[in-house]
N, C-alpha and C positions, 0 to 999 in steps of 0.2 A: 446566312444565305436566305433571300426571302423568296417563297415563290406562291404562283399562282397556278391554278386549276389548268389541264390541260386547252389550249386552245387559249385562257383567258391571260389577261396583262397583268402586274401586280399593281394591290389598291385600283383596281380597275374604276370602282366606285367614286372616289374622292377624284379623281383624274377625271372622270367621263366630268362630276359635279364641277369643278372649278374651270373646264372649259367652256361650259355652259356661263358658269359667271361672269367670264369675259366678255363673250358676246350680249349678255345684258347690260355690265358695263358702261358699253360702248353704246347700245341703246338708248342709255339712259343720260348719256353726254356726262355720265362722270367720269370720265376721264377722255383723251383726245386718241390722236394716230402717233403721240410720242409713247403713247399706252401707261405706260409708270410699271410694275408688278404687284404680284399678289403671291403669298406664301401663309400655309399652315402646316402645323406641326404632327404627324400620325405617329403611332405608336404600334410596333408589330409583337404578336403573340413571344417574343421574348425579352420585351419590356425596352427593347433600343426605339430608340426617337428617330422619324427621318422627315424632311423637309418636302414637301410636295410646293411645285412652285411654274408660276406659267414661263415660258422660256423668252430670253431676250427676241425683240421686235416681235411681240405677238398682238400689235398692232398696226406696224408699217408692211411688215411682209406677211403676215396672215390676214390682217384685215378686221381682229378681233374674230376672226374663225376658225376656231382652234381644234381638234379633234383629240380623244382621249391620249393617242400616244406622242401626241407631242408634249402635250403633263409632263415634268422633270420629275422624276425619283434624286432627291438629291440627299446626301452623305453626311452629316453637319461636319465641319470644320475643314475633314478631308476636301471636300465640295465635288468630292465623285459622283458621277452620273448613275447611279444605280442603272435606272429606265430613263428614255424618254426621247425623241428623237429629235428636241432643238437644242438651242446653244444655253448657256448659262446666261445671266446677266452679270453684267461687273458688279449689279448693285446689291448683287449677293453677300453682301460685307456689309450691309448697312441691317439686311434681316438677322444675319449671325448675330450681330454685335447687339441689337433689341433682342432676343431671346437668350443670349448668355445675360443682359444685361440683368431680364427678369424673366427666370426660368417658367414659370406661371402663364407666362403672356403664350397664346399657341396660334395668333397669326396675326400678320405684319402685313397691311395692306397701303400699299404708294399709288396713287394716280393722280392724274393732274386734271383734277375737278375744276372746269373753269370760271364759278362764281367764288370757290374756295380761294384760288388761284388770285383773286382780283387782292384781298388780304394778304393772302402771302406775297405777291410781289410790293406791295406798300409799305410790307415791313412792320404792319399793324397786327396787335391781337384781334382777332374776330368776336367783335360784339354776340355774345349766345343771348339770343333772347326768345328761341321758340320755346313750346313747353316739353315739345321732345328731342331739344337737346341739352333739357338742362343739366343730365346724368355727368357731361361732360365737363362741365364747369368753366374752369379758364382754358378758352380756344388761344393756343400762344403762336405767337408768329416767333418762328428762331434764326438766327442772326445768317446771313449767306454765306454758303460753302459750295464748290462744285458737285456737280450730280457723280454720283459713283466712286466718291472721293473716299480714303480714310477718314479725312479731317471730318465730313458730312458725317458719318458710320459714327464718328467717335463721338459728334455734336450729341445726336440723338442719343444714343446708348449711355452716356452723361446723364442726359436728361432724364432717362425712363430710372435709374438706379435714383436719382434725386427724388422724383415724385413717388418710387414702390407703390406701394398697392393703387393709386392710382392710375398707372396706368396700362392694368385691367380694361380699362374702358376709355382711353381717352384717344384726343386728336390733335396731332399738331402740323404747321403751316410750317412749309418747307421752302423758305425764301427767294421767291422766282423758280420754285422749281417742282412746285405741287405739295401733296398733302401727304397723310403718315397718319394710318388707323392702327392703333394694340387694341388685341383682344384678348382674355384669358379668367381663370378664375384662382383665388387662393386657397392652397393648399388641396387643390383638386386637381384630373387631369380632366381639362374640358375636352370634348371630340370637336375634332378641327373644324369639321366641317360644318360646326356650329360656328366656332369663335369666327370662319372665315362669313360664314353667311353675317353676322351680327356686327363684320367691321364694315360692309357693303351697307348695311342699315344704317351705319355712323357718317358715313360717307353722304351718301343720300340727302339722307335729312336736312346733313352740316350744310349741303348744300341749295336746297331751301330756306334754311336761314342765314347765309351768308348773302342771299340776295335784298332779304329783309332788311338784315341790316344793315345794307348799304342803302334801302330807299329810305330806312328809317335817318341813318347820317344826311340825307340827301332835306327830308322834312325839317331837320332840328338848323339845317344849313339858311331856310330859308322860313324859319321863325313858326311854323304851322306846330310844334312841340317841341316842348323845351328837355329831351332829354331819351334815351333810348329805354326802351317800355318792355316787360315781360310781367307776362300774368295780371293784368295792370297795376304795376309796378316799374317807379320808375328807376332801372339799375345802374345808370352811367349815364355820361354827357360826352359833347366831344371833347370837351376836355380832360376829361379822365383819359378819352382815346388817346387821346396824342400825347399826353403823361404815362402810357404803357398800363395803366389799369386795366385789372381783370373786372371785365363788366361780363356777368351772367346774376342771376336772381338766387339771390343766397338763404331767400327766403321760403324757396317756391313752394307753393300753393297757398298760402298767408298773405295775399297782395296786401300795401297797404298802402296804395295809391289809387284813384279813379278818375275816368274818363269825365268831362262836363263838356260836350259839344265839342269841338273840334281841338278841342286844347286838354292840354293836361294838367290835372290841378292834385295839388299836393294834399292830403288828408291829414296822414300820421307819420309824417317822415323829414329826410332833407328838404 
C-alpha cells in the first residue's frame, strides 16, 4: 500500500514533474495533438517498481495541460490504476514490453516529433550527424506495425533485448507513427525523473538533426557536397541511405575530413 502525507497525492513530485513536461513537449513542437506518451519507472520505500505515466489523449482532450492528478500511478503488468484520474493508453503494452525487455531502461518516451517523423514515415535510418547526437549512434527506422498493436510492443521489445546495453540511450523511428526514446543505466537504479528528463533531451536534439540531415540529403541531391558530414567528417552518402546503412560518425572527435570552400574535399579517408 503506498501512501502519501495527509492532504498530499502519492509521488506527488514526479507527477506534478512530468505534467509539466508535457506541456513543454507540446511547446517545443516535439510532438503534435496525436500527443504519443511518456512513461518512467519510481521505486517506493519497499523496493516494488511502479509506472508513472501521462494518461491517454493528454493531448486532444487536455490540450497538453495536464495537472498533477491526472499523472497515472500505474501497476506493472496488473496495469492497475494505483492513482490518477485519466484513462490508460492502449499503448501501455509497448512501455511493459521495453522495460521487461531491459530491466535497466527506466523510461520509455513516444511522440511524434515531426522532423523525426519525416524519416520514420520514409522508412529511412536517420542520418546522425550532429555532435550531440552522436551518443546515439545508429538512428533506425523499423519496419510498420499499427500504433497500440502487440505486433508494434513485440517489434520494439525485440529490438531493445537485440541491442542490451545500448539501449540505455538510444532512439528509434516508429514507421508512420513517431518516435521511441530508452533511457536507463546499467546495473544501477537511475531516478526516473532523470532518465525521463534525459529521453526529452534525445528527442530534442534528434530533432534538430533530423532537420539537418534532410537539408544536408537535399545539398548532396543537388551536387553542393558530396556526402553527409559530422565533425567534418564525411559519414555516408545517399547511397549508403538507401542501402539502409548506419550513417553516424564512428569516429567522433578524430574528423578526418575538411571543408575547402563550398565543397568537401577528402583528406585521409574514403
Amino acid at each position: 500500500m503506498i501512501k502519501a502525507p495527509d492532504g498530499r497525492i502519492i509521488f506527488e513530485h514526479e507527477r506534478q514533474d512530468l505534467a509539466k513536461l508535457v506541456n513543454i513537449t507540446m511547446k517545443r513542437n516535439d510532438t503534435n495533438v496525436a500527443g504519443g506518451n511518456f512513461s518512467f519507472k519510481v521505486r517506493n520505500d519497499d523496493g516494488k517498481d511502479y509506472i508513472i505515466m501521462t494518461p491517454t489523449m493528454m493531448s486532444q482532450a487536455y490540450l497538453g495541460e495536464l495537472n498533477p492528478e491526472q499523472i497515472l500511478v500505474v501497476e506493472p503488468h496488473t496495469r492497475r490504476i494505483i492513482a490518477g484520474e485519466g484513462k490508460l493508453t492502449r499503448e501501455i503494452n509497448l512501455h511493459e514490453g521495453v522495460y521487461d525487455a531491459n530491466p535497466d531502461i527506466r523510461s520509455v518516451f513516444h511522440s511524434h516529433a515531426k522532423n523525426s517523423m519525416f524519416w520514420a514515415t520514409s522508412g529511412l535510418n536517420e542520418p546522425n550527424i550532429t555532435e550531440a547526437t552522436q551518443k546515439l549512434k545508429k538512428i533506425e527506422s523499423l519496419n510498420y506495425e499499427p500504433n497500440c498493436s502487440e505486433p508494434l510492443a513485440d517489434l520494439v521489445s525485440d529490438k531493445i533485448r537485440e541491442i542490451g546495453d545500448a539501449g540505455l540511450m538510444h532512439l528509434y523511428l516508429l514507421n508512420s507513427h513517431g518516435i521511441l526514446a530508452t533511457v536507463g543505466k546499467k546495473d544501477e537504479i537511475m531516478d526516473g525523473l532523470s532518465a525521463v528528463h534525459q529521453a526529452l533531451a534525445i528527442v530534442d536534439t534528434a530533432e534538430w538533426n533530423a532537420e539537418i540531415a534532410y537539408k544536408q540529403a537535399v545539398f548532396q541531391s543537388l551536387g553542393i557536397i558530396d556526402g553527409f558530414y559530422s565533425e567534418s567528417s564525411r559519414v555516408g552518402t545517399l547511397k549508403d541511405l538507401v542501402a539502409g546503412k548506419a550513417i553516424y560518425n564512428k569516429n567522433a572527435g578524430q574528423g578526418v575530413t575538411k571543408y575547402s570552400n563550398s565543397k568537401a574535399v577528402t583528406v585521409n579517408g574514403d
